[in-house]
DOBA-199293 format. One record per residue: residue in three letters; z, x, y of N, C-alpha, C in turn. Coordinates in steps of 0.1 Angstrom, whole numbers, plus 5000, padded with zeros to 4 digits. Example, Ala and Ser with C-alpha at 12.3 -4.5 7.8 and 13.67 -1.06 7.14 Angstrom:
2
ALA507851324943507851234955507851324967;SER507151284978507151374989507951295000;
This chain:
348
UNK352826216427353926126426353726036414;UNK354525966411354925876400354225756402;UNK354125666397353625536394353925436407;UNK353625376415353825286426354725156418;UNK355925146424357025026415357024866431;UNK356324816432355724746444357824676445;UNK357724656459358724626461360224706462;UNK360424846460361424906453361624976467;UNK361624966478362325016490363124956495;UNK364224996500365424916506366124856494;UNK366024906483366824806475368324936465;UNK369324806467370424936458370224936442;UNK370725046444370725036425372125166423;UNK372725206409373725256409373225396399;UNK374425496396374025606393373625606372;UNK374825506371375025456356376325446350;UNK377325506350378325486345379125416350;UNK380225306343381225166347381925136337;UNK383425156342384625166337384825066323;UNK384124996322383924896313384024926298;UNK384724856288384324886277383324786267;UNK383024616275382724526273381224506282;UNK380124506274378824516283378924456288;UNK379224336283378224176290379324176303;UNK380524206304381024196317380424296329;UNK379724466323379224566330378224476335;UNK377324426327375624386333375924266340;UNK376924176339376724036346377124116362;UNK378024206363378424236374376724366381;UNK376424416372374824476376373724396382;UNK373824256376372824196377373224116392;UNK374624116393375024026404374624096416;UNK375124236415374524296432373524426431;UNK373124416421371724536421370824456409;UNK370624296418369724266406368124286404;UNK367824396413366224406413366024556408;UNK367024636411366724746399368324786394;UNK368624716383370224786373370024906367;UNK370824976370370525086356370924996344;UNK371025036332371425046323373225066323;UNK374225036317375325086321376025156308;UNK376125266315376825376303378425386307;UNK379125326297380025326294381525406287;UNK381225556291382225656286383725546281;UNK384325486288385425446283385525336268;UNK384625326265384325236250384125346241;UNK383825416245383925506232383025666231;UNK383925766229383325896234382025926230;UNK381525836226379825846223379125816234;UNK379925756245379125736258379425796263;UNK379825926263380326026276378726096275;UNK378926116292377326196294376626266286;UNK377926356282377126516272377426456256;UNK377426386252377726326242376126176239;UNK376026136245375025996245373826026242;UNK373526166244371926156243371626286235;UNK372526316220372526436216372126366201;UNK371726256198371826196187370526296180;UNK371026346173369626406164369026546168;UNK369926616178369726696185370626846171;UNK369226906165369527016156370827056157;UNK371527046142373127136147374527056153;UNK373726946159375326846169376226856165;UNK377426896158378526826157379626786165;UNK379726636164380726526170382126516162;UNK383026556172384526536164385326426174;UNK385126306173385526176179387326166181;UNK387526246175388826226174389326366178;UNK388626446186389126536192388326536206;UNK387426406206386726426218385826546218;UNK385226616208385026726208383426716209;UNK382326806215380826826210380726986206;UNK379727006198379627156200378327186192;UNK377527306195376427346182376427416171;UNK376427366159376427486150375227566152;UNK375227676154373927726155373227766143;UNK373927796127373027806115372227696112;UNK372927556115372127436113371427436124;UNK371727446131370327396146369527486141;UNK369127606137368527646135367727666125;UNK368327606114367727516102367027386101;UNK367327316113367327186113365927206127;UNK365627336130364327326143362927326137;UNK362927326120361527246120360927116111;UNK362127046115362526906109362026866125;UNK362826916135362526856151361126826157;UNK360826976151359627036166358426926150;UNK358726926141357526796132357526656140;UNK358426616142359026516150358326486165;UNK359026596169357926616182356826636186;UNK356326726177354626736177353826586177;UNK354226506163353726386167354026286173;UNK354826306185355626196194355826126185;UNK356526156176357426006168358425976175;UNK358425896190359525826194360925756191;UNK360725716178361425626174362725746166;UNK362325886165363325966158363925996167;UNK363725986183364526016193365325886202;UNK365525796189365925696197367325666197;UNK368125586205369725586212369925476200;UNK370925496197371425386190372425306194;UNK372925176190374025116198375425186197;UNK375425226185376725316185376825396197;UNK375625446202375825566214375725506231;UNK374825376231374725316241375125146236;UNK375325136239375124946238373924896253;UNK374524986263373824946276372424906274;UNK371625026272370425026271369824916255;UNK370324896250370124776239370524646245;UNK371124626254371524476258370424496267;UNK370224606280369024566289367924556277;UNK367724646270366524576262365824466262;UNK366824396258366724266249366724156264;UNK367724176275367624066287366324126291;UNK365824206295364424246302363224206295;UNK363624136284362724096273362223946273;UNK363623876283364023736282363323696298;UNK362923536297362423496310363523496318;UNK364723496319365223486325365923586333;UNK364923666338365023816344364723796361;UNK365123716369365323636378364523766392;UNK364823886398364523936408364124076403;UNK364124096389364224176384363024306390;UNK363124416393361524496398361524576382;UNK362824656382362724726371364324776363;UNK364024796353365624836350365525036350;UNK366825056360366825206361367025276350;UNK366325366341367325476329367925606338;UNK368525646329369325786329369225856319;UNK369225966323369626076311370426206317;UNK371426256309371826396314370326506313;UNK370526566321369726656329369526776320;UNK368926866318368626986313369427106316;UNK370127146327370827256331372527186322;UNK372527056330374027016328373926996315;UNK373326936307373426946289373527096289;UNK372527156290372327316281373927386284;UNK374727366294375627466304376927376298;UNK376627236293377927196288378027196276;UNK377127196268377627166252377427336245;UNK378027326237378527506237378227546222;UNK378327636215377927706204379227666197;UNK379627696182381027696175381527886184;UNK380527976190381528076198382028036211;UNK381727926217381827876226380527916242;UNK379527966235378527986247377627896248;UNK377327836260376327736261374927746255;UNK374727626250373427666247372327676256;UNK372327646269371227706278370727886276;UNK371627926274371328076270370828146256;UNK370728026251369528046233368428006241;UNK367428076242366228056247365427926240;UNK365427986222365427856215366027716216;UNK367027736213367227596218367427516230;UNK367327656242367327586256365627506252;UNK364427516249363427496245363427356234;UNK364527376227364727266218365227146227;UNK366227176235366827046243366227016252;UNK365027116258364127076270363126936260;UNK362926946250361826916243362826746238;UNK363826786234364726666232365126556241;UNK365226626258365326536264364426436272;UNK363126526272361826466275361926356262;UNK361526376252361526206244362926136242;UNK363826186243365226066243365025966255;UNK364426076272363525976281362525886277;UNK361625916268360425836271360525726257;UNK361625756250361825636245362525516248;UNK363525546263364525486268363125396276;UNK362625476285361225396290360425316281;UNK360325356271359225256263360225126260;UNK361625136252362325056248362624916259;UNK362824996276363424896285361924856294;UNK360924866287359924886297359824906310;UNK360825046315361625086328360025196337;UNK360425196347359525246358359825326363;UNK361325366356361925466368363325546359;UNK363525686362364525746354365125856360;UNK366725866364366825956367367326086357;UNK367526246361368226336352369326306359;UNK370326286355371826366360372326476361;UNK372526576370372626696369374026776379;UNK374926706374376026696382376726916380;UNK376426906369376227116369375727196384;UNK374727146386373827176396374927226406;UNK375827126410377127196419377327366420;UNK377427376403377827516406376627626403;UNK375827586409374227696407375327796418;UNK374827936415374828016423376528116420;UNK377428006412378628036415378828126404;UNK380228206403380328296391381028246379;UNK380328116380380928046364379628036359;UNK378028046365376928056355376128156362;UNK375028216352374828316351372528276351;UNK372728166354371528136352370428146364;UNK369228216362368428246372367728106382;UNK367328116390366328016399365427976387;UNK364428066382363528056370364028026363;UNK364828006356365527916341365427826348;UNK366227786359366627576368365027526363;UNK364827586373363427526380361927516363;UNK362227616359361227586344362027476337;UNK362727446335363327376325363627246333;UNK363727216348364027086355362227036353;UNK361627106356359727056359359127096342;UNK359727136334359127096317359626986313;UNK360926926320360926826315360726666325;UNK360526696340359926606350358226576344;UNK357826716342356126696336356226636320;UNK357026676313356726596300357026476301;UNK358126346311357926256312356826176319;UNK356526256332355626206338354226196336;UNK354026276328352526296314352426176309;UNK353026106308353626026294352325856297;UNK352025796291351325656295351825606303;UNK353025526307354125456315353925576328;UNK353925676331353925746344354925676355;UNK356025686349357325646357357725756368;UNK358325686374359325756385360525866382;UNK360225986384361326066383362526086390;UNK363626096388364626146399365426236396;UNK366026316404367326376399368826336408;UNK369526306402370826326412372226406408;UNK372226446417373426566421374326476430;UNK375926536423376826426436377626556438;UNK377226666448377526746455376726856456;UNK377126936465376627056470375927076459;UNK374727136465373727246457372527346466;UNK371627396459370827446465369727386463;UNK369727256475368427156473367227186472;UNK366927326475365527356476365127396461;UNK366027386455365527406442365027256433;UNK365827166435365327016429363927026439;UNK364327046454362826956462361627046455;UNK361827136455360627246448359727216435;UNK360227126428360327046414359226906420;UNK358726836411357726746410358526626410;UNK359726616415360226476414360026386427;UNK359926256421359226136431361126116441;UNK362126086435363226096441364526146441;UNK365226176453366126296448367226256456;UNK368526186447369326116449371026206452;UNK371226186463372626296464373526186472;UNK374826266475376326206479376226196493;UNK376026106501375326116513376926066518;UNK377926036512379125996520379626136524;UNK379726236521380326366520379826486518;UNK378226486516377926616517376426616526;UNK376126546531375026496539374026666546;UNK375326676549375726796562374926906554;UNK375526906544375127046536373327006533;UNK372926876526371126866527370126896543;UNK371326856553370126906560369827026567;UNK370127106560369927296562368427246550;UNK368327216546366827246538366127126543;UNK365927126559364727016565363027046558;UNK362827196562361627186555360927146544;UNK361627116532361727106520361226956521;UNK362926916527362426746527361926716536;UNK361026736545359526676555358526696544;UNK358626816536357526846522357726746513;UNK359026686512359126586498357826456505;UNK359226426514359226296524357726286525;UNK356726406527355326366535354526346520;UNK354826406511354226356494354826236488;UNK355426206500355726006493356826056483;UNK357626096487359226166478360326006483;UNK361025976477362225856479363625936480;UNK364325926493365725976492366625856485;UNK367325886477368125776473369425826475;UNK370325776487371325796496372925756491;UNK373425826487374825746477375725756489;UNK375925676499376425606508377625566507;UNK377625496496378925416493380125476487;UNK381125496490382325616484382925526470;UNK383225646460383525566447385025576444;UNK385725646451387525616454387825506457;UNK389025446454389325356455390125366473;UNK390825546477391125516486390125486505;UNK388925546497388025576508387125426510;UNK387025336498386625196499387225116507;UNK388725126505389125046509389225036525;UNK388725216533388825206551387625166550;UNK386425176543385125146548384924966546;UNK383224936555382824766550381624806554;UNK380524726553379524736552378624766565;UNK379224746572379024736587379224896592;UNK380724976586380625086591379625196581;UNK379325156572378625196564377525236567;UNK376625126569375225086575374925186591;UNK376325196594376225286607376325396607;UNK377025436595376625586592375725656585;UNK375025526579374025576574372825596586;UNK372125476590371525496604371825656611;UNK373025706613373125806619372625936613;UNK372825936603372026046591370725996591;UNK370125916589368625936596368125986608;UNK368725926614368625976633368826116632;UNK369426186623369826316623368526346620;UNK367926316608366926406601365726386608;UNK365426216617364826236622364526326637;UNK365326336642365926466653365126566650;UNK364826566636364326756632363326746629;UNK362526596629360726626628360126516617;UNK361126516609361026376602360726266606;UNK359526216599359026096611360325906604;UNK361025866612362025796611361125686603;UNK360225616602359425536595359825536579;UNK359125706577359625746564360725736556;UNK361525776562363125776560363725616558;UNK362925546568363625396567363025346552;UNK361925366552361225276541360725376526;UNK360925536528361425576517362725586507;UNK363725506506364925516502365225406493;UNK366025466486367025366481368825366485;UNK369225316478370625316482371425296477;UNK373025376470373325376460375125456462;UNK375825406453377025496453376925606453;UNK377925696456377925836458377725906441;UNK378725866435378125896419378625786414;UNK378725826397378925716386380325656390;UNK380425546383382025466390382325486370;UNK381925536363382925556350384025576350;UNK384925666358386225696359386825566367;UNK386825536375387525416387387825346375;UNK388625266383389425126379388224976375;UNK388224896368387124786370387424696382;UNK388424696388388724676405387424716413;UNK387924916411387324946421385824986419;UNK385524966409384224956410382924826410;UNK383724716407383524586415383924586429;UNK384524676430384824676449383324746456;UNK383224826446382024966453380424906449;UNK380624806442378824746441379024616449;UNK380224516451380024436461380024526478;UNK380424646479380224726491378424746494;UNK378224776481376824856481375824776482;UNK375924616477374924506478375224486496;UNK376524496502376724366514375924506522;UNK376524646521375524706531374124746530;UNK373624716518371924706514371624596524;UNK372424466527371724386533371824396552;UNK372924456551373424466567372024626571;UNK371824696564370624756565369124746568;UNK369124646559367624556555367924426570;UNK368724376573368724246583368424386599;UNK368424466599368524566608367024616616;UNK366624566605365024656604364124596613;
């Protein structure tokens, strides 16, 4: 497992993205109810440089960005001109060529700089993100339009890209902890990809082990906000594995044996409890929350899971990113997610 982060059980934190286009309003509202671990807040609606598949492509052989068509895509003669300008780059962990700039984040440059300041008040750690290795390779596409996950090369190039765009976001926020995003993951198996168990699984653990190699020996995670084939993440070296626990709960526990294997290696479920609709907020409160959460433990403990674990392995967290919602309702869904963190924790 990952690095021990003292204090970091029972506590919420969010997936990363918030409707916002103005930081300082995203983090004062971060800091107000996930002030012991914030992510970073990525911001898609300020500007299409923060959209997932877009944010972490900066320097990545070949990119081209058309902003004004919203567009990403690979040239493949230049990516592949441009792979031994990279792999120089990489070889000598030059971090700093894989770094985010504020054009692409602002988030992670403002936590910077507060995580830097005394006045970091309960702070444990600030959370990073990054899009994930299946959902980059499966989203950003060739000028023929085929993903690049299927260039062997440059699935290899972006495995290699996203391991240090990670470990610079870690070095930058002096962070402890980082999840992949891997919201693709949904459709493993379906007849829209074409991609083996061995592709996921090499390319999810080359790039869990090139982070977790690293000095800092941070906390890995992955989160999926729906259905998948969890035995493929649990199978993977990750410390926590964060899913939509408001709505697909049902479907994680068909792979009990997996998670008593995470759970007994000190694995963290991070439980996205809290619904990010604005119409499903508004039936819930923290109270009925907290009770359905309780009950999905009781479940898993039912099946051999020792309930101890479950209570004090977890975190707790919206169901996914609140980027799309309203800044209503996603000020509605982190004052949800703080009051039932505590109706949880007063329980114990």
């Amino acid at each position: 497992m990952g690095k021990e982060i003292t204090g970091l059980s029972i506590k919420p934190t969010t997936i990363g993205s918030l409707p916002f286009g103005n930081v300082q309003a995203a983090a004062e509202l971060l800091l107000k109810y996930t002030p012991e671990i914030p992510s970073w807040p990525q911001m898609p609606k300020r500007s299409f440089k923060e959209n997932m598949y877009v944010q972490f492509s900066e320097n990545f052989p070949g990119v081209i960005i058309d902003e004004s068509q919203s567009k990403i895509f690979v040239d493949t003669n230049a990516a592949y001109t441009g792979l031994e300008k990279f792999y120089e780059h990489y070889l000598i962990r030059d971090i700093q060529y894989f770094s985010i700039s504020r054009e692409y984040s602002e988030g992670i440059h403002f936590f910077a700089e507060t995580s830097r300041s005394a006045n970091t008040g309960n702070l444990i750690t600030v959370k990073s993100q990054i899009t994930g290795p299946i959902t980059f390779g499966l989203s950003i596409k060739n000028e023929a339009g085929q993903s690049i996950f299927y260039d062997q090369q440059l699935r290899d190039t972006l495995v290699k890209h996203i391991i240090m765009k990670s470990l610079w976001q870690l070095e930058v926020l002096s962070s402890g902890m980082i999840f992949l995003d891997e919201p693709y993951m949904a459709a493993y198996g379906s007849a829209f990809t074409s991609i083996s168990r061995e592709d996921v699984t090499g390319a999810l653990q080359e790039v869990i082990q090139g982070i977790k190699t690293s000095a800092s020996a941070p906390l890995v995670g992955i989160h999926c906000c729906a259905n998948t084939d969890w035995s493929l993440l649990l199978d993977t070296d990750i410390d926590i594995l964060s899913f939509d626990a408001y709505e697909f709960f049902d479907n994680l526990v068909l792979y009990i044996d997996g998670l008593r294997a995470f759970l007994g290696r000190g694995g963290i479920l991070a439980w996205g409890i809290v619904p990010t609709s604005d119409v499903l907020l508004k039936k819930e409160s923290a109270e009925k929350l907290c009770d359905k959460l309780n009950n999905q433990i009781k479940q898993l403990a039912s099946k051999g899971i020792i309930e101890k674990k479950l209570r004090e392995q977890i975190l707790i967290t919206p169901a996914c990113g609140l980027g799309s919602c309203s800044e209503e309702t996603a000020e509605l869904a982190l004052e949800l997610l703080h009051d039932t963190v505590q109706q949880f924790t007063n329980q114990k």
